[in-house]
N, C-alpha and C positions, 0 to 999 in steps of 0.2 A: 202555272199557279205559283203564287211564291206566299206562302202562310207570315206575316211577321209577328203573330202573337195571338193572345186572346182580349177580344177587345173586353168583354160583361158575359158574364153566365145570369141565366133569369130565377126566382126563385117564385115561386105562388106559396104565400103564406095563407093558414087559416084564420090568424087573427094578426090584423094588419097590424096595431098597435101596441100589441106583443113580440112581435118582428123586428118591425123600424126599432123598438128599443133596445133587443138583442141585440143586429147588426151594429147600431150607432153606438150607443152607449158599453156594453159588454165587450162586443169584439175593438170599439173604437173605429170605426170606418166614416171616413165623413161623407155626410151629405150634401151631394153637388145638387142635384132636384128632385122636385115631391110635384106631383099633379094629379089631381083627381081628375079622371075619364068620364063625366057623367053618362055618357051612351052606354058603356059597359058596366057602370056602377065598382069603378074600377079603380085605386091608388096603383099608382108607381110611383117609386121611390130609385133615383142611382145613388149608390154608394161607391165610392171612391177605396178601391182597394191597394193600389200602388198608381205613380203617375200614369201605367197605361191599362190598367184592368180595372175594368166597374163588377159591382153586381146590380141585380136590376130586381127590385124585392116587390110584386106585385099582390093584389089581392082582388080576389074574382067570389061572387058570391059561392057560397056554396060548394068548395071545391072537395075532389076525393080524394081519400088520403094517397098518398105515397105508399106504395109497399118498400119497408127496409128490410122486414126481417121477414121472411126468408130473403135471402137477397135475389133481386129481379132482374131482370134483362136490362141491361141501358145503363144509363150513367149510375155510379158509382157510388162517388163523395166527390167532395169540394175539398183540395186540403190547401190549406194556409203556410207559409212559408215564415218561419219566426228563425231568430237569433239567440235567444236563451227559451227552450221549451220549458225550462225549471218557473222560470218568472211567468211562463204566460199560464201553464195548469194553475199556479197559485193562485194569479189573476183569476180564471174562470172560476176556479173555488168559493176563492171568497162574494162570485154572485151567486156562488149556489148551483154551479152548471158543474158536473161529475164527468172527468174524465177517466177513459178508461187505461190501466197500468204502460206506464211507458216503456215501448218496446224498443229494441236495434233493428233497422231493417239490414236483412243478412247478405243484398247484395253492393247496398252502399255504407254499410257502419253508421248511417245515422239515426238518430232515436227520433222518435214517433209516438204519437199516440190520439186516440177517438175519442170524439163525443159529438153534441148532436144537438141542433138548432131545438124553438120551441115546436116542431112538428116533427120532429125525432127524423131530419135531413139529415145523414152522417156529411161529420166535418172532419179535418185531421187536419194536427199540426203536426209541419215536419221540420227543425232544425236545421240550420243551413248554417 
């Protein structure tokens, strides 16, 4: 097997329209396509996160929350890969999205820090 990457991570949002606007609008991720599933009663959305990573931002009637906190078995977060973390916290500031205090991670020296989609999905950016 030879992995070259990640192609999309999926997301099931609670409220589609509150999502596609975080993702698109907030984080700035473009929208390559949007389709509504009428069998499943069902939006997908890809967004375009770098030339080769999508995320794939779906809505399913009815869905159960996420457990984050306590934290649960399985995936994690999602973290984001930025160039000035100063400029992007600002950014998510001034939409009103609370990040939490920027940290150094102690075995690469670069700083970091959390927050979290409109269904309280942890995200993290981490400076490169």
């Amino acid at each position: 097997m030879d992995i070259a990457g990640i192609h999309h991570v999926a997301i099931i949002a609670s409220d589609y329209t509150r999502s596609k606007r975080f993702y698109a609008e907030v984080l700035g991720l473009q929208i390559v396509a949007e389709a509504y599933r009428a069998a499943r009663d069902s939006w997908k959305l890809d967004l375009r996160v770098d030339a080769n990573t999508q995320i794939e931002l779906f809505s399913f009637p009815d869905p159960p929350a996420r457990v984050s906190r306590p934290e649960a078995c399985g995936l994690r977060h999602l973290a984001f890969r930025v160039v000035d973390l100063d400029a992007s916290v600002k950014h998510l500031s001034g939409h009103g999205v609370e990040c939490e205090p920027i940290r150094v991670d102690e075995y690469t020296g670069r700083r970091f820090t959390f927050f979290a989609d409109p269904d309280g999905l942890p995200l993290e950016l981490y400076e490169t």
